[in-house]
RODO-2510 file (C-alpha; in nm, 4 decimals, decimal comma):
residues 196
     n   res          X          Y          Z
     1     x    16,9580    13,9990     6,0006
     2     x    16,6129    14,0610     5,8615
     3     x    16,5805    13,6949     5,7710
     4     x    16,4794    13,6191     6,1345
     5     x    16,1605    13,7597     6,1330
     6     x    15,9011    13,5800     5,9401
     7     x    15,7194    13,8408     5,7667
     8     x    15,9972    13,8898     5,5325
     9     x    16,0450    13,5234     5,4629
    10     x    15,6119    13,5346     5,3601
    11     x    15,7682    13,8139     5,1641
    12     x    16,0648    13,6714     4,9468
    13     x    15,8187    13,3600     4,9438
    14     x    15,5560    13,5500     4,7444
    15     x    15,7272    13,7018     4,5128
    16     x    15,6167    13,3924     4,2385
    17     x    15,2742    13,4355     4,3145
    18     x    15,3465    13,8451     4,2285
    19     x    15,4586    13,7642     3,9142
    20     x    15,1564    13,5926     3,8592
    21     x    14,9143    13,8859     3,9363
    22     x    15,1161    14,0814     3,7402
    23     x    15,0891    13,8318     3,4159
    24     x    14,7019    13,8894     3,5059
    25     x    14,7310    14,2553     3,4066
    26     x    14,9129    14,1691     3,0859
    27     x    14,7225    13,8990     3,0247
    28     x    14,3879    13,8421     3,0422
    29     x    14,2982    13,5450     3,2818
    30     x    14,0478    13,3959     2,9796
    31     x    14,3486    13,3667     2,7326
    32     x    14,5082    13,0164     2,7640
    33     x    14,8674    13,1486     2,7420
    34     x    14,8354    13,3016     3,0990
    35     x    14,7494    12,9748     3,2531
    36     x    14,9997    12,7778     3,0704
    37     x    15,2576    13,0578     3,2120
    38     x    15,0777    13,0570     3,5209
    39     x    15,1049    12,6682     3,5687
    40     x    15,4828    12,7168     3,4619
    41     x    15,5766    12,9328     3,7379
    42     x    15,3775    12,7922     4,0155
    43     x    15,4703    12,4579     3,9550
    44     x    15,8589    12,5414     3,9791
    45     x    15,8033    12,7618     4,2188
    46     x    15,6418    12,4417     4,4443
    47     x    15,9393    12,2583     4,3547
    48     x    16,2078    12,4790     4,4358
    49     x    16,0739    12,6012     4,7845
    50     x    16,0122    12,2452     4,8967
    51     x    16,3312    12,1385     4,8197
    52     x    16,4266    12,4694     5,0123
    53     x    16,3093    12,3475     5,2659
    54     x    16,4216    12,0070     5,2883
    55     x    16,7597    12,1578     5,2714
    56     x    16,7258    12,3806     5,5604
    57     x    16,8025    12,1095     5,8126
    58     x    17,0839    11,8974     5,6588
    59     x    17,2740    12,2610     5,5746
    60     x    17,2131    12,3659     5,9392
    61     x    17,3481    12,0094     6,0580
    62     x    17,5684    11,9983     5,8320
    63     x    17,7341    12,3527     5,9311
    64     x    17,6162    12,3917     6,2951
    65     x    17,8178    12,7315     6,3740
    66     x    17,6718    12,8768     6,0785
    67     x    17,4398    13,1715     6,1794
    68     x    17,2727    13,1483     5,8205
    69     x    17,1504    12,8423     5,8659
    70     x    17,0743    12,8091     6,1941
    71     x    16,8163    13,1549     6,1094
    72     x    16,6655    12,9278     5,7792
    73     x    16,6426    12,5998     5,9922
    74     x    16,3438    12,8196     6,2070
    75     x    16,1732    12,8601     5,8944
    76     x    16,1082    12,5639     5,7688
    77     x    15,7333    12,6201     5,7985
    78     x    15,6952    12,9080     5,6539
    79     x    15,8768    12,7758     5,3294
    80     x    15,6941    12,4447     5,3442
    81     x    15,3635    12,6029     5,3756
    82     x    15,4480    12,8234     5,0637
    83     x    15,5468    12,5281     4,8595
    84     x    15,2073    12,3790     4,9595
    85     x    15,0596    12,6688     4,8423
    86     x    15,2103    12,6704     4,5190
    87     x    15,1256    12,3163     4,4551
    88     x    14,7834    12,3920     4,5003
    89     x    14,7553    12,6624     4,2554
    90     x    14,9606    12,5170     3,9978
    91     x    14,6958    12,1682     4,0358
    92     x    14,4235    12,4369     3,9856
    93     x    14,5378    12,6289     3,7047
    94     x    14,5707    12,2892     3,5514
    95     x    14,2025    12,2225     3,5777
    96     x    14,0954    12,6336     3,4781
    97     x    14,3278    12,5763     3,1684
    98     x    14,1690    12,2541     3,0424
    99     x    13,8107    12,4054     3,0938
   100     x    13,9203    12,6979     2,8952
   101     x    14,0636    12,4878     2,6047
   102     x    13,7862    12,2075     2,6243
   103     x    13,4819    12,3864     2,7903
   104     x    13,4886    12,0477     2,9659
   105     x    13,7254    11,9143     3,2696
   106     x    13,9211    11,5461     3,1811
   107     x    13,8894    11,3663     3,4796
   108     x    14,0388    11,0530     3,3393
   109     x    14,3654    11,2232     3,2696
   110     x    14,4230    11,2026     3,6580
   111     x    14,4956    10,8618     3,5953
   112     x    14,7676    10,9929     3,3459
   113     x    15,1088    10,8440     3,4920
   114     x    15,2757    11,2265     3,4978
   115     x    14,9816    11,3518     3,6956
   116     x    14,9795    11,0799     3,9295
   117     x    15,3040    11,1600     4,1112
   118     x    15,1950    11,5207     4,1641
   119     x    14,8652    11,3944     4,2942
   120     x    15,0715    11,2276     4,5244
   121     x    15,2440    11,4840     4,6744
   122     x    14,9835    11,7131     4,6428
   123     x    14,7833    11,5367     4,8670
   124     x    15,0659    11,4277     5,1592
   125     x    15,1459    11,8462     5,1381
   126     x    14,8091    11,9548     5,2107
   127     x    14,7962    11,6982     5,5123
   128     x    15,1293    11,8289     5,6228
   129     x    15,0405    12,2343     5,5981
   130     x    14,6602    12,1788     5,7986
   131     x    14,8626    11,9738     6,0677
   132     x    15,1842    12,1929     6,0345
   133     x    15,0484    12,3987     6,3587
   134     x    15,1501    12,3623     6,7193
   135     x    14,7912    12,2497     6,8287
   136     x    14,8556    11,9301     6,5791
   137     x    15,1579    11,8679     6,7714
   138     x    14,9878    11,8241     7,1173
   139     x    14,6979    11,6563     6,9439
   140     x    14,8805    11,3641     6,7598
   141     x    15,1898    11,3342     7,0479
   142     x    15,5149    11,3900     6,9044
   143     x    15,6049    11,0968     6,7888
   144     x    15,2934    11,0651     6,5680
   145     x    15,2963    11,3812     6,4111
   146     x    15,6597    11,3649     6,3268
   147     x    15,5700    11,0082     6,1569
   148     x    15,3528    11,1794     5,9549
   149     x    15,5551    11,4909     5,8616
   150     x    15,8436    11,2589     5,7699
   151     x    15,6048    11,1788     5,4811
   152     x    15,7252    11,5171     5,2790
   153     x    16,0051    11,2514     5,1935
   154     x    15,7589    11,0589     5,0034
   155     x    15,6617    11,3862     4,8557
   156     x    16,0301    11,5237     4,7207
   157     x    16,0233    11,1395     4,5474
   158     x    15,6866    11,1857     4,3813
   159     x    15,7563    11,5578     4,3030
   160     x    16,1110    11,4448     4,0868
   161     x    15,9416    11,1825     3,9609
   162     x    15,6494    11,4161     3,8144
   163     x    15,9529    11,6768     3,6769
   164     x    16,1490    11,3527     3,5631
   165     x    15,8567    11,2184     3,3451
   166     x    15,7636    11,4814     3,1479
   167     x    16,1261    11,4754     3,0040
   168     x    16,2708    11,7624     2,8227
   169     x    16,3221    12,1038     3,0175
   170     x    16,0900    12,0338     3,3081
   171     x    16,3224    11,6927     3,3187
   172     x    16,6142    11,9021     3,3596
   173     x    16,5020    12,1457     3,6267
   174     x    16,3752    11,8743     3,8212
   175     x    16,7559    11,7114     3,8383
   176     x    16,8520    12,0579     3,8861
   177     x    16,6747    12,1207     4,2039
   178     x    16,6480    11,8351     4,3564
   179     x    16,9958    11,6218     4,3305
   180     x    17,1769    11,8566     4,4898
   181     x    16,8683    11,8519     4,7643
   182     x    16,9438    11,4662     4,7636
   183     x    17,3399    11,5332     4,7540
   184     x    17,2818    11,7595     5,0777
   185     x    17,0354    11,5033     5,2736
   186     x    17,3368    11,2451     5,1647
   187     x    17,6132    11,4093     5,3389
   188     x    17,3815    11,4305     5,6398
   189     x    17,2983    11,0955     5,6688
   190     x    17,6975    11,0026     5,6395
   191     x    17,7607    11,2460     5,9869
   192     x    17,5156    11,1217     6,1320
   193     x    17,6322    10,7935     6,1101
   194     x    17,9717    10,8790     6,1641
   195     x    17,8981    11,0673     6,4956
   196     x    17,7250    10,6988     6,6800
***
């Protein structure tokens, strides 16, 4: 299956940001409509592959002989990482976009309570991609790095609660991706507690 090997899962993973360059051609970078689309697309894009991969673990526990997702459980990384990187760019276009409109950055609208969620999560996914390596894992001990890594929890909450406050479509989307995430970690929980 060529979902084993990771350079196709980089692949299938970058296929947003493709889109993007693409828009770039179409649109000029200067014109405020590409960053708006651009801020879109990244910011869903974030969403959906870290609820991806969120999933990847309560699927594969929840259907151990599956093949499937026993192959997406080992990349869990690689779809993390992405939705880090997604994140970031989407937080950046942000900024490029209000310079463009205002000539100026806002500062004081980080305070803004939509942005602050994102913030949020922005920050606990950039601590989990620089110590998603191996080395971090001997350097922190086990049991501290996987404290720390079970922060992306915190993260999915702050995420759906940045989609949930804006209301509307991005509202929507945000229910759509991430309560059947939640429905999924659910049933895990209940067989796990069955099986003690």
């Amino acid at each position: 299956m060529f979902l084993k090997k990771k350079k196709y899962i980089w692949l299938i993973c970058s296929i947003p940001f493709w889109i993007v360059v693409i828009q770039a051609f179409m649109l000029t970078p200067f014109v405020k409509k590409f960053w708006s689309q651009s801020i879109s697309i990244t910011g869903y894009s974030a969403a959906v592959l870290l609820a991806l991969s969120l999933s990847f673990s309560p699927l594969h526990k929840h259907f151990p002989k599956s093949q499937f997702f026993a192959i997406l459980n080992r990349h869990k990384r690689e779809v993390g990482l992405s939705a880090f990187y997604y994140a970031a760019i989407h937080a950046i276009g942000y900024f490029v976009k209000d310079f463009i409109k205002h000539g100026t950055i806002d500062w004081h609208f980080l305070l803004h309570p939509v942005l602050i969620p994102g913030e949020i999560a922005l920050i606990i996914l950039l601590l989990l991609a620089i110590t998603s390596y191996d080395y971090w894992i001997r350097r922190m001990s086990w049991h501290r790095w996987k404290t720390l890594h079970r922060s992306v929890y915190i993260a999915e909450a702050a995420v759906f609660l940045h989609m949930g406050l804006q209301f509307g479509v991005v509202s929507i989307w945000g229910c759509l991706i991430f309560i059947p995430l939640l429905v999924c970690q659910r049933l895990r929980l209940n067989k796990n507690s069955n099986s003690v």
